[in-house]
C-alpha positions as CSV (number, residue, x, y, z in Angstrom):
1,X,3.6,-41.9,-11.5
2,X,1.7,-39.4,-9.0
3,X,3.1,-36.7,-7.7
4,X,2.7,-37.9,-4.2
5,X,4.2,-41.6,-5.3
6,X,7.1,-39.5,-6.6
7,X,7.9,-37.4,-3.4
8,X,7.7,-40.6,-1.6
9,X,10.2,-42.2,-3.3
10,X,12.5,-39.4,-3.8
11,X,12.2,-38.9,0.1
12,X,13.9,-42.4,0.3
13,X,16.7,-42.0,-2.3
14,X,18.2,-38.4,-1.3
15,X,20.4,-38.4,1.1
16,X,19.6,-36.9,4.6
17,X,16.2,-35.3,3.4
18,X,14.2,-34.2,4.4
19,X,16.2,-32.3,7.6
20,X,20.2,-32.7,8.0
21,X,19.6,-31.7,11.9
22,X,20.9,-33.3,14.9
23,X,18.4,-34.7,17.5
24,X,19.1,-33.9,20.9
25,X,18.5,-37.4,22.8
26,X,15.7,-36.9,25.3
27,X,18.0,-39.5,27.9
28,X,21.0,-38.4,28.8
29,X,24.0,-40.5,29.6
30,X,24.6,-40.8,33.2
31,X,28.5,-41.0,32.6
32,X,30.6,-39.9,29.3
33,X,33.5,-41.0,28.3
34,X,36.9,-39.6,29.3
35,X,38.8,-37.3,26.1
36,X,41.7,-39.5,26.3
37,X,43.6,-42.6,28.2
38,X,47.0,-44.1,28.2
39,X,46.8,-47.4,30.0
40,X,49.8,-49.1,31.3
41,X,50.6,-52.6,32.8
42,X,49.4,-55.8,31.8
43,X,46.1,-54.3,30.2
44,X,48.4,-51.8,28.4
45,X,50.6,-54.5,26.9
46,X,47.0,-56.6,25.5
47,X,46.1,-53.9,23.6
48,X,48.9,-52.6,22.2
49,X,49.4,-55.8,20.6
50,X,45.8,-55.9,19.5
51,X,46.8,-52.5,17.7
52,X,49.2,-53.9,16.2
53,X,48.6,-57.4,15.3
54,X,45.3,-57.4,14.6
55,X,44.0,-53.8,13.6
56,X,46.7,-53.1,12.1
57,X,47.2,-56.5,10.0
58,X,44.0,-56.7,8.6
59,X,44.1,-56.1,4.8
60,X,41.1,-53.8,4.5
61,X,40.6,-54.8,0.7
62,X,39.8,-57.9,1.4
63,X,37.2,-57.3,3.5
64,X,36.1,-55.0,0.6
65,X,36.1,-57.4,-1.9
66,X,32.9,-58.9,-1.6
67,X,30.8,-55.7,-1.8
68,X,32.8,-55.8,-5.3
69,X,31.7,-59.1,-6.6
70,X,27.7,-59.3,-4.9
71,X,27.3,-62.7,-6.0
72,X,26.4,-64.2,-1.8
73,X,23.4,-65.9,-1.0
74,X,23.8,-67.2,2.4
75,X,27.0,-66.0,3.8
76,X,27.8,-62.6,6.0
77,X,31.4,-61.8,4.5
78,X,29.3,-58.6,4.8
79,X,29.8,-57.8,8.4
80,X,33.4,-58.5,8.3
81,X,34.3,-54.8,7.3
82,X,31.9,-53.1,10.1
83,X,33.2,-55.3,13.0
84,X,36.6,-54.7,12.1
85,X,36.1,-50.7,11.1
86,X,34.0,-50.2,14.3
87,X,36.7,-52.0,16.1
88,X,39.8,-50.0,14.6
89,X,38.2,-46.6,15.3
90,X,37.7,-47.4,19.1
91,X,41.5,-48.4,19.0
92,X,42.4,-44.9,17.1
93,X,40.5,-43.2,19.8
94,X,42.6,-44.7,22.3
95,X,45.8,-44.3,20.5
96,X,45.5,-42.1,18.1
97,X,48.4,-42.7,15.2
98,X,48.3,-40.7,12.2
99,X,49.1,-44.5,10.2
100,X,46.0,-46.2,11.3
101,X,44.3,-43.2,10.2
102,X,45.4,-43.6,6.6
103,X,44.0,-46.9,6.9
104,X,40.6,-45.9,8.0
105,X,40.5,-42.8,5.2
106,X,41.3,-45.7,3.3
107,X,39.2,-48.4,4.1
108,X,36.1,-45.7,3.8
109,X,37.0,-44.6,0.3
110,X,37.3,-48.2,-0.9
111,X,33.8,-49.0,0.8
112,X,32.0,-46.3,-0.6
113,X,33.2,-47.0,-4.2
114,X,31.4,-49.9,-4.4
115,X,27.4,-48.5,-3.1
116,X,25.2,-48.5,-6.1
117,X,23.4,-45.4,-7.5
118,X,20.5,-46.8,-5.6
119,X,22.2,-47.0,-2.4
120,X,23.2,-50.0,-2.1
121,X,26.3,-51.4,0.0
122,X,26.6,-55.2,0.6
123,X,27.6,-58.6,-1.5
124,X,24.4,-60.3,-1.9
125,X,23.5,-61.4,-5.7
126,X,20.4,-59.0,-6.3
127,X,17.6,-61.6,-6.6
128,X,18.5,-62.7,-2.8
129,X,19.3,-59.2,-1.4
130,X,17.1,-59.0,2.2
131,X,17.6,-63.3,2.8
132,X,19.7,-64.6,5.0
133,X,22.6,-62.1,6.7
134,X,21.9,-59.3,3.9
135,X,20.4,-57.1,6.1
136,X,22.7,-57.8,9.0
137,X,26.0,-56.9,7.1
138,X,24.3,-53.4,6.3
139,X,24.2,-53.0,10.1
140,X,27.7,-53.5,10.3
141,X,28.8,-51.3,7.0
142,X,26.0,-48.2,8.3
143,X,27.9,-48.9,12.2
144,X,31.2,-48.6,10.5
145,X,30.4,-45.6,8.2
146,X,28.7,-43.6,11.4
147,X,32.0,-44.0,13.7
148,X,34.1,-42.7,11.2
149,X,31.4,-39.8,10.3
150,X,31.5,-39.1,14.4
151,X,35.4,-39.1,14.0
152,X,35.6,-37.2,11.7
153,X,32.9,-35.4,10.7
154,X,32.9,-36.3,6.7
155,X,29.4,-35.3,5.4
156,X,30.5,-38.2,2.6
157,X,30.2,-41.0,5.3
158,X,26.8,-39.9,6.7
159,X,24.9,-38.9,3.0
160,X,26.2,-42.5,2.4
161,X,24.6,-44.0,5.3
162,X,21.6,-42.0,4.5
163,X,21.1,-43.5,1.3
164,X,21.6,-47.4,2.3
165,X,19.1,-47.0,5.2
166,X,16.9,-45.6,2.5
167,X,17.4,-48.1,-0.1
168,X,16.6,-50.7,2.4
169,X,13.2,-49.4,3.6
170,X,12.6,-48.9,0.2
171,X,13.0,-52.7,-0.9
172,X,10.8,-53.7,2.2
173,X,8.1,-51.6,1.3
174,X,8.4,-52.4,-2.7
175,X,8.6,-56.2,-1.5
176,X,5.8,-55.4,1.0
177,X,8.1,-58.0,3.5
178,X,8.1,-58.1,7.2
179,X,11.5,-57.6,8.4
180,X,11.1,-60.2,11.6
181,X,10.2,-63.1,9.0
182,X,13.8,-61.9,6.8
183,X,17.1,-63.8,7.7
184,X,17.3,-65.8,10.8
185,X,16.4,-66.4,14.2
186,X,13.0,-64.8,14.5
187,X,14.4,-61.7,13.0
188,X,17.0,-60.8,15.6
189,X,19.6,-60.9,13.1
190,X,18.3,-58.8,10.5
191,X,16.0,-56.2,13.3
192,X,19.2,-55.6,14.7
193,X,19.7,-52.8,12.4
194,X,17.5,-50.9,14.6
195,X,21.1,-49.4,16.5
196,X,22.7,-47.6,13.3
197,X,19.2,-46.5,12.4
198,X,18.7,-44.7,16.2
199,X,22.2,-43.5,15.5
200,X,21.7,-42.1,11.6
201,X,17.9,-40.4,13.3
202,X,20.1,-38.6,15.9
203,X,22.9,-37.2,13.7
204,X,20.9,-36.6,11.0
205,X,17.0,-35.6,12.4
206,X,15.3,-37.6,9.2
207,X,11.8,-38.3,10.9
208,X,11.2,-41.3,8.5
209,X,14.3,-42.8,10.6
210,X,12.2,-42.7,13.6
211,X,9.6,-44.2,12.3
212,X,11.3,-47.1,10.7
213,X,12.9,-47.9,14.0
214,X,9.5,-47.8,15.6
215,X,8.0,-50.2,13.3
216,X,11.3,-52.2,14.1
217,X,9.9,-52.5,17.5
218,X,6.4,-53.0,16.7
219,X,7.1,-55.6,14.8
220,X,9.0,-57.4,17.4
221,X,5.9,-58.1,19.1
222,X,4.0,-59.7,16.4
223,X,3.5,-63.2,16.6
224,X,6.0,-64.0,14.2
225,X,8.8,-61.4,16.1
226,X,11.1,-62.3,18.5
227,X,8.7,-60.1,21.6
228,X,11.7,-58.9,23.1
229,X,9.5,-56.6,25.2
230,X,6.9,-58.6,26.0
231,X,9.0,-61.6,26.9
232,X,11.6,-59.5,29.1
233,X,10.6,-61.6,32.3
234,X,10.9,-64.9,30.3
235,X,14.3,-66.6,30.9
236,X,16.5,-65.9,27.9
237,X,16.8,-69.3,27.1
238,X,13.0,-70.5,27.3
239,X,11.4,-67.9,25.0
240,X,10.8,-70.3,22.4
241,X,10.7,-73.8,21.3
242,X,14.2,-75.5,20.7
243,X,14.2,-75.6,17.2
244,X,13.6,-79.4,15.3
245,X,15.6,-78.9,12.1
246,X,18.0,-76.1,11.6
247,X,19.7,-74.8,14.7
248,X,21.0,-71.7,13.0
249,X,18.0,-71.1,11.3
250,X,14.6,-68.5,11.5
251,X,12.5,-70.6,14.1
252,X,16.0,-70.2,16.3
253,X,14.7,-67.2,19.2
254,X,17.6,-67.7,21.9
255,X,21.2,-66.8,19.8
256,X,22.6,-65.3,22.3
257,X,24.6,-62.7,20.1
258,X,21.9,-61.1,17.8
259,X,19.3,-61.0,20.8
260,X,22.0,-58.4,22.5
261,X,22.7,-56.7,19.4
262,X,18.7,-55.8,19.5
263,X,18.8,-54.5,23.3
264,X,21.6,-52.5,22.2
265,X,19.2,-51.0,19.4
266,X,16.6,-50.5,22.2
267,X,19.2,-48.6,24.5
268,X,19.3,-46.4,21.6
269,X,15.5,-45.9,21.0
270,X,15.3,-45.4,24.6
271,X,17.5,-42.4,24.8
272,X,16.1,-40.7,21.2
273,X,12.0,-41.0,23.4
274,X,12.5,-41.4,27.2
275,X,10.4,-44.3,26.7
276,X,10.8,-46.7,30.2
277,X,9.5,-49.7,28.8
278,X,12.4,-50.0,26.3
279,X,15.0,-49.2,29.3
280,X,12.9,-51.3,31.5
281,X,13.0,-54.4,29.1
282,X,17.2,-54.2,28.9
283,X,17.2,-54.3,32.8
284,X,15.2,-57.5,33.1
285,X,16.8,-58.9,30.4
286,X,19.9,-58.0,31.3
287,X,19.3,-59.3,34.8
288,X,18.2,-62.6,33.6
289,X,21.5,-62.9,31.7
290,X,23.2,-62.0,34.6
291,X,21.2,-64.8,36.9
292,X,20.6,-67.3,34.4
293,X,23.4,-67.4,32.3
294,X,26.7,-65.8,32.8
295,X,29.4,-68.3,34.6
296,X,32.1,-67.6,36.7
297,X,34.4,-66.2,33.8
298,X,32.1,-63.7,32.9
299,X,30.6,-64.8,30.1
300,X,28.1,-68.0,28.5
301,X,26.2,-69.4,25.6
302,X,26.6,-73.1,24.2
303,X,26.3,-73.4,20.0
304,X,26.1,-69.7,20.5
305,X,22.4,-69.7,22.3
306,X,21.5,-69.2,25.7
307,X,20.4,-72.7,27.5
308,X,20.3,-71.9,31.2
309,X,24.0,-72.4,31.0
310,X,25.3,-71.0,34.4
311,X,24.0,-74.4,35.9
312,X,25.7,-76.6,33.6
313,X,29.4,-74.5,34.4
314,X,31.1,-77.3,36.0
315,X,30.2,-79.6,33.0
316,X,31.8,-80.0,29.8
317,X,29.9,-77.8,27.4
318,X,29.7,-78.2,23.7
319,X,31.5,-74.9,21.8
320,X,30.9,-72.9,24.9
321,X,31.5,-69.4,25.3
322,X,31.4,-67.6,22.2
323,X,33.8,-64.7,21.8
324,X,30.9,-62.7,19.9
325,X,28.7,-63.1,22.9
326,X,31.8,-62.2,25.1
327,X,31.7,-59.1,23.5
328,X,28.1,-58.2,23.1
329,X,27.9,-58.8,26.7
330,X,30.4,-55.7,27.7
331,X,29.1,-54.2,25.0
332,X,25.9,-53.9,26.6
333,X,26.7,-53.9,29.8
334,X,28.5,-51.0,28.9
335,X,26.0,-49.3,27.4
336,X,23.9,-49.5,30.7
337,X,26.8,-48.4,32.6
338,X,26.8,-45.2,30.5
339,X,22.9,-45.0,30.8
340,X,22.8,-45.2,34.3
341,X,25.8,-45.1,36.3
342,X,25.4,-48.4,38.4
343,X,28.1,-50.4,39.7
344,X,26.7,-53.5,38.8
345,X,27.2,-53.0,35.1
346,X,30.9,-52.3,35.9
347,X,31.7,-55.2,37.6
348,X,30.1,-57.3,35.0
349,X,32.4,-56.0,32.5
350,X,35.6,-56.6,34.7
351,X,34.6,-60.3,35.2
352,X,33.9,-60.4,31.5
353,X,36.8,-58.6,30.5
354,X,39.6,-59.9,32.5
355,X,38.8,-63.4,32.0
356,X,36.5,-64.4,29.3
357,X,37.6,-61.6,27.1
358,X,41.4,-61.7,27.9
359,X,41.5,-65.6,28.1
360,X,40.0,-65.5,24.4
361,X,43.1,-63.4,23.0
362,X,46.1,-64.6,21.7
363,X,49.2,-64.0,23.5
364,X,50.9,-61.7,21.0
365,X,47.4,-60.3,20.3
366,X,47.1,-61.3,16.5
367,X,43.8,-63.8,16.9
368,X,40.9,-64.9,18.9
369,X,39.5,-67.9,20.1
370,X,36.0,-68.8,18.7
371,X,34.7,-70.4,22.1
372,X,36.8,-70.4,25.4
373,X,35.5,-73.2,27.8
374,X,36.2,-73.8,31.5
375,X,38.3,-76.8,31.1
376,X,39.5,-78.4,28.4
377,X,41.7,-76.8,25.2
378,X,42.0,-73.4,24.0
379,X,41.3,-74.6,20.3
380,X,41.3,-72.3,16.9
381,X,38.1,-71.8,15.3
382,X,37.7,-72.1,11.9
383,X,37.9,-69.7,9.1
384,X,34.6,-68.4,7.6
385,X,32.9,-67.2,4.5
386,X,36.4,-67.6,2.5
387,X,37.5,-64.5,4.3
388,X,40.9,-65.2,6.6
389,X,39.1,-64.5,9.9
390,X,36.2,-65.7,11.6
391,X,33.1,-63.5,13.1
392,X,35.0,-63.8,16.6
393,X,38.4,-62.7,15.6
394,X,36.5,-59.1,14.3
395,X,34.3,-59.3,17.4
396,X,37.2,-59.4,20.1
397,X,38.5,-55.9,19.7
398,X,34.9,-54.6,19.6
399,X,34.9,-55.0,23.4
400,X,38.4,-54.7,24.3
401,X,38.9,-51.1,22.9
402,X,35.6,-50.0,25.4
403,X,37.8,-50.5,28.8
404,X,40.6,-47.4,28.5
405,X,38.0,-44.2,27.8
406,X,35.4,-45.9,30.2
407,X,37.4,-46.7,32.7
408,X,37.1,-42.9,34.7
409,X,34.4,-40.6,33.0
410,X,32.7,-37.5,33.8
411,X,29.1,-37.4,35.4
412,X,27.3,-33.7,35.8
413,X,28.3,-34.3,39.5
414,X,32.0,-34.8,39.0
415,X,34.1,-38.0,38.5
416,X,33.6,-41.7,38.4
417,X,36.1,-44.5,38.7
418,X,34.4,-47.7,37.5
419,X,37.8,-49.9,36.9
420,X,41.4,-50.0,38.6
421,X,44.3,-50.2,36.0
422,X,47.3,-47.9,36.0
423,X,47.5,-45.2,33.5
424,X,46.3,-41.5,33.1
425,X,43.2,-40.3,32.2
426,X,41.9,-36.7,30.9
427,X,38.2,-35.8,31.6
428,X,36.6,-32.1,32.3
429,X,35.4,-30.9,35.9
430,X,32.0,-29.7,36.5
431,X,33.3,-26.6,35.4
432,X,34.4,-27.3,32.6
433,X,38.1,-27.5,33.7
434,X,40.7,-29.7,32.4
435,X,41.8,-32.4,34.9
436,X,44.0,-35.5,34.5
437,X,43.4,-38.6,36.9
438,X,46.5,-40.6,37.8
439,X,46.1,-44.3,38.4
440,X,49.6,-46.0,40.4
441,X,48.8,-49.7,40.9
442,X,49.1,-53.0,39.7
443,X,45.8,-54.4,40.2
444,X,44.6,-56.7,40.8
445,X,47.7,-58.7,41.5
446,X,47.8,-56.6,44.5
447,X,44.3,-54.3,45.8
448,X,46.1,-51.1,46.6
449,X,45.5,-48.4,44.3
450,X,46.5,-44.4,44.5
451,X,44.4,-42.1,42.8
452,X,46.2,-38.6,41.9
453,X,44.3,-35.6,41.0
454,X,46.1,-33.3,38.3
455,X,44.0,-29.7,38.3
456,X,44.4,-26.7,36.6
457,X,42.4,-25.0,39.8
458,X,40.3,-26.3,43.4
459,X,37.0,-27.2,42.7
460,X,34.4,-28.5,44.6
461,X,32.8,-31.8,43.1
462,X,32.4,-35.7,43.9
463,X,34.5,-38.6,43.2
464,X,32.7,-41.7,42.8
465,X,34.6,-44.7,43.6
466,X,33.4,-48.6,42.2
467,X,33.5,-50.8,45.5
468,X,33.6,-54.3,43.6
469,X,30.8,-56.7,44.7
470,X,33.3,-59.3,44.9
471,X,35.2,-58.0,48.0
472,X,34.3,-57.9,51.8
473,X,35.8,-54.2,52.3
474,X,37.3,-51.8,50.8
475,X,38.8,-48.3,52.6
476,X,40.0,-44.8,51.7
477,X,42.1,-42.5,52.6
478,X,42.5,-39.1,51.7
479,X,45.7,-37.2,51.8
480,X,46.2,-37.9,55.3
481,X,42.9,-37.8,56.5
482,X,41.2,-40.6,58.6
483,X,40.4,-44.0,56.7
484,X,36.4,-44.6,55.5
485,X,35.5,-47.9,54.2
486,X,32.4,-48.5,51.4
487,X,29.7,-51.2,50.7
488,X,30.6,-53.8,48.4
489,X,28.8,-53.8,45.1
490,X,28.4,-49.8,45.3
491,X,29.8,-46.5,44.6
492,X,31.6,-44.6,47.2
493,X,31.0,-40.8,46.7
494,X,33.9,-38.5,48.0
495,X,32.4,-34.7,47.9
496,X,35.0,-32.4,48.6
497,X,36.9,-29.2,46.8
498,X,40.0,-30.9,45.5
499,X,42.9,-29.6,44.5
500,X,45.7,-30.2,42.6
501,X,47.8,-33.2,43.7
502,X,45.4,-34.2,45.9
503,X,45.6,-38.2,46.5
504,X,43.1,-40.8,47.2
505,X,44.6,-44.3,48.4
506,X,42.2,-47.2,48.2
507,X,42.2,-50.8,49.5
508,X,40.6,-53.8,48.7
509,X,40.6,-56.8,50.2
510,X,42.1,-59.2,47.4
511,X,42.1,-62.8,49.4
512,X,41.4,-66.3,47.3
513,X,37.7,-67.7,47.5
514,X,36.0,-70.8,47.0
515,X,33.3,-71.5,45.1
516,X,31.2,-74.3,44.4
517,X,29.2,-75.4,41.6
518,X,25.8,-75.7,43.6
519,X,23.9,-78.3,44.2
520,X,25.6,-81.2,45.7
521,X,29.2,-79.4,45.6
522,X,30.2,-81.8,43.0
523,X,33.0,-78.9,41.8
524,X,34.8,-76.5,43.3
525,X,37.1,-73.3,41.9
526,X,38.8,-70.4,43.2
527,X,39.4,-66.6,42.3
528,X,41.8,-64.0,43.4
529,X,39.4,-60.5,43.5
530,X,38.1,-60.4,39.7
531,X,40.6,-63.3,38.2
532,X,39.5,-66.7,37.7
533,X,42.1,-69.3,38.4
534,X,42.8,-72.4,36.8
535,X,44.9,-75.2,36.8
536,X,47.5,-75.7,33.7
537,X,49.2,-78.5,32.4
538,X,52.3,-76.4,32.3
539,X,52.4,-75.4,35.8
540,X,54.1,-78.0,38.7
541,X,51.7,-80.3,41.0
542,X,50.3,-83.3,40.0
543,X,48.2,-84.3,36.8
544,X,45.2,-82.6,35.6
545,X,42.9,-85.5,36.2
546,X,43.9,-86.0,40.1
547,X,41.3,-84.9,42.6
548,X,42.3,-82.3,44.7
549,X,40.2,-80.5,47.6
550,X,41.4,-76.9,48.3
551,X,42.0,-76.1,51.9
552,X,40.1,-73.3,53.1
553,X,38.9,-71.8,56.3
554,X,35.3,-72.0,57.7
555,X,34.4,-68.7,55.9
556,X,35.3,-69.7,52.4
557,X,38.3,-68.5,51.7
558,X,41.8,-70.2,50.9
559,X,45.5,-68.7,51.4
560,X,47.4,-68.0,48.2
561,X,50.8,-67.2,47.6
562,X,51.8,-65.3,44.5
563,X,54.7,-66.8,42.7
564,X,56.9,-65.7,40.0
565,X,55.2,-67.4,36.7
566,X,57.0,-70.8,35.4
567,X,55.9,-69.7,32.0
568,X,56.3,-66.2,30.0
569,X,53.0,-66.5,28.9
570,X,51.3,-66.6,32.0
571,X,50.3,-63.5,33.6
572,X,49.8,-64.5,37.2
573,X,51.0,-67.7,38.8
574,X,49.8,-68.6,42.4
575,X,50.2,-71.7,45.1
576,X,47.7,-73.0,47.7
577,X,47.3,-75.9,49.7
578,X,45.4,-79.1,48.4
579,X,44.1,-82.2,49.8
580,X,45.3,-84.9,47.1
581,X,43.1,-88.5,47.1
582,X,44.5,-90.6,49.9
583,X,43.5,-94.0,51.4
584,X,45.3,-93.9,54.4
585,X,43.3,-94.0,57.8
586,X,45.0,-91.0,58.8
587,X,43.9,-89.1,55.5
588,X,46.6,-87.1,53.7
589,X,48.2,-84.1,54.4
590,X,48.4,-81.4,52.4
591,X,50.4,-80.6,48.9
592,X,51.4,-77.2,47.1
593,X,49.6,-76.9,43.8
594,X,49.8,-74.1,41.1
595,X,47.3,-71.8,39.6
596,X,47.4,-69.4,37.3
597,X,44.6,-67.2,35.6
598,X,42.1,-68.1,33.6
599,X,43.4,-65.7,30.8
600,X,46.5,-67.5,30.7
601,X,45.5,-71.3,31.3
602,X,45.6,-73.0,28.6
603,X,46.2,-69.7,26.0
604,X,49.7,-70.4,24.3
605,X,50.9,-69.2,21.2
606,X,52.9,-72.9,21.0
607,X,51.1,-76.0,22.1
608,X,47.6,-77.0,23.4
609,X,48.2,-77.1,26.8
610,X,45.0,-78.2,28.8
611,X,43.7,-76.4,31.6
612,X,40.8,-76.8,33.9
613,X,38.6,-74.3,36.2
614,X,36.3,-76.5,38.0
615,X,37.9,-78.9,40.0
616,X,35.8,-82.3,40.7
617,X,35.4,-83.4,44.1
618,X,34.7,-86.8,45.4
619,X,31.2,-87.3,46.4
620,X,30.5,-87.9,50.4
621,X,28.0,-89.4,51.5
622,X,28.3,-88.3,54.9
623,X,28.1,-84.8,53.7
């Protein structure tokens, strides 16, 4: 071999060479993330008993155990151990308990015993290593093995990261393979790597990094890639043919989960080379999500693709709503929120995550639906690749762990407020100064919520406020000063010197709405601020299948009255009016029926109660 062969391929197996530097991102994050949270309320309760009946349930080995026996050829028990690692060290962040911490010193060690002397880490037989979900379970196991390096700082974890990234751009170029052609649907799946490989480039300053993650990119736009910059003003679910034989398969270019898990990666490219084009193609696509896609839960996808599915909302969808697309989408509406501060990101996430999120967890926390639809049955999904769980059940936590440190963060500027739950909240000043924020409320079953400022000393700096675009109004007060009210849909900025104790009392303007289904009105539902409602077969008022018009006024909205829930498991219960069907010349006059939100409907840890969102409405000719 050549000397210059030789240096090339020692330059892929040792760890970290040729630099061990950290890259200074050339984008900054608009907002960061507060040092610490303790949420309380409802939200508090959901993920304390995610803590502890899920993270903390999981048998770690046996999400090991595959990387042990590397005998798969088409499964992706591979990516069970990432989702869940990733997921448990978000929820150590947020409640950091010195037992889950064994477990994730633990569940390291056991991981790292099984990579190869080559590098390897994954459980695919070697004559089928890069087919199939190969390369996507090394995203997951390199994600994993990076939040527990930032966590902790073990040089172990990172050298180890190193040296699978190496490994695998070592086999490409051996097998002289385009990555977009390996695994399935148009690449996505396996290109997706292109996140932990940003991630390893900035921790570690290894230029080859870089360039692999370029090439990534470049080879997204050849004709056999999924052109994820090119195609940005394509609708997400017209980019390509429907595919003719295998809907899970290569020629598949709208799965809804993998195509997000590649933005993600370009978020991450974007912020290592200031490149706008890669921000620029996450906006529109994001956008087009937002327009095209996500329904009035927050959320979409139907067989885990996109299919223009916020006009078919009101209809019976086959396995709609993946959990795993739940999550990607507040995954990366949260990384846009970071990136850029807008308020539109952050009410995405609330929709997302108090209904289509919430309404896919388990009462006592332990599991997670597969798909959540609108109406229907909250059914289990099934168990896969032999491994006790199911992609969505290590997907959940993945998003729910992002709300309580995001929540209020720090912007050069001061603070920002992007969601209202009770708790405390410790971020820096401008300055540099410690300072705790105070949440008192219980939104949003009411809208009133006090903000106390807990300072070391005054300061002069800006509090940013979320107006949510769902409300007509929302006002302020300061101490005692006069009321100010904000745009909907926008941040209200409070510049000022604040000092300790200082209290900001907002209020929004939480009233029921209607909302139709579009053309021809055909269905009709309602929400309370952020909540969804839904009726559920276990609330009073008449059966599921009766037609029922909701009264309302001329402006759209109907009166509710909170009531105390009929059911333990259901968060909030309300009543409103209804027209019921009626053939008397007179017409009928109005009857009480329940609601309850959409998190709840139908989500019992007995039973299959059915629930149902859209509400069908008699077609009228005169109308």
């Amino acid at each position: 071999m050549g000397i210059w062969k030789l240096m090339v391929v020692l330059a892929f197996l040792i760890p970290g060479s040729p630099a061990q530097t950290p890259v200074k991102p050339v984008v900054q994050d608009q907002l960061k993330a507060a040092s610490s949270a303790q949420i309380h309320g409802y939200l508090g309760r959901r993920l304390d008993s995610s803590y502890e009946n899920r993270i903390l349930a999981q048998d770690p080995d046996r999400l090991v155990a595959p990387f042990r026996k590397r005998t798969e050829t088409s499964c992706w028990q591979s990516e069970f151990w990432g989702k869940w690692f990733t997921s448990a060290v978000l929820a150590y962040r947020y409640r950091p308990e010195a037992r889950l911490k064994t477990v994730l010193d633990k569940a390291v060690e056991s991981l790292l015993a099984t990579q190869s002397p080559d590098g390897y880490i994954g459980n695919y037989a070697p004559d089928r290593h890069l087919q199939s979900w190969d390369i996507w379970g090394r995203k997951y196991c390199m994600l994993g093995l990076l939040s527990y390096y930032d966590l902790t700082a073990d040089k172990k974890a990172l050298d180890a990261t190193g040296r699978l990234a190496n490994h695998l751009m070592m086999e490409l170029k051996q097998k002289q393979v385009s990555i977009v052609r390996l695994g399935n649907h148009r690449g996505m799946a396996a290109t997706s790597i292109l996140e932990p490989i940003c991630l390893l480039y900035a921790r570690t300053g290894n230029k080859q990094y870089l360039d692999f993650a370029r090439e990534i990119v470049n080879q997204w736009e050849s004709p056999d890639g999924p052109q994820l910059i090119s195609k940005a003003g394509v609708d997400v679910a017209s980019r390509f043919p429907k595919p003719q034989k295998n809907w899970y398969g290569w020629e598949q270019g709208q799965k809804a989960y993998e195509m997000m898990s590649c933005y993600e990666g370009l978020l991450e490219l974007y912020r290592l080379t200031g490149e706008a084009k890669y921000l620029q193609a996450v906006e529109s696509t994001w956008d087009n999500i937002k327009e095209t896609e996500i329904n009035i839960a927050g959320s979409g996808s139907s067989v885990e693709c996109w299919f223009h599915g916020r006009e078919h909302q009101s209809e019976p969808v086959y396995h709609y709503q993946e959990t795993c697309v739940t999550a990607t989408w507040i995954r990366l509406s949260q990384q846009l929120l970071r990136l850029t501060g807008q308020a539109k990101y952050a009410d995405a996430i609330e929709q997302s995550y108090y209904n289509a999120l919430l309404g896919a967890l388990k009462p006592d926390g332990s599991d997670w639906a597969k798909y959540t639809p609108l109406s229907g049955q909250r059914l289990e999904g099934s168990e896969q690749c032999g491994m006790g769980l199911n992609c969505c059940n290590a997907s959940g936590p993945r998003a729910l762990y992002t709300l309580p440190l995001t929540a209020v963060m720090e912007d050069e500027s001061g603070i920002q407020v992007n969601f209202f739950t009770a708790g405390s909240y410790r971020l820096k000043t401008p300055n540099g100064k410690q300072i705790k924020v105070l949440q008192e409320t219980d939104y949003p079953a009411s809208g009133i919520i006090k903000l106390i400022l807990e300072m070391e000393q005054p300061e002069e700096f800006s509090l940013k406020i979320r107006i949510p675009g769902w409300t007509s109004r929302m006002k302020f007060k300061v101490n005692e000063e006069d009321r100010m009210e904000g745009k909907a849909g926008s941040l209200f900025e409070i510049g000022r010197r604040w000092r300790n104790g200082d209290l900001v009392y907002l209020e929004t303007d939480l009233r029921g709405r209607i909302h139709n289904s579009g053309a021809g009105h055909r269905h009709e539902a309602i929400t309370w601020g952020p909540l969804v409602l839904a009726r559920d077969g276990r609330l009073p008022g008449p059966s599921l299948e009766s037609i029922l018009t909701p009264v309302g006024d001329s402006t759209g909205y109907i009166q509710l009255e909170k009531v105390s829930p009929s059911n333990q498991e259901i968060w909030m219960q309300f009543k409103a009016a209804f027209l019921p069907e009626s053939y008397a010349e007179g017409g009928p006059e109005p009857i009480a029926v329940h609601l309850c939100d959409y998190a709840s409907a139908g989500n019992s840890g007995e039973g299959l109660p059915f629930f149902k969102t859209w509400l069908p409405q008699f077609f009228d000719p005169r109308k």
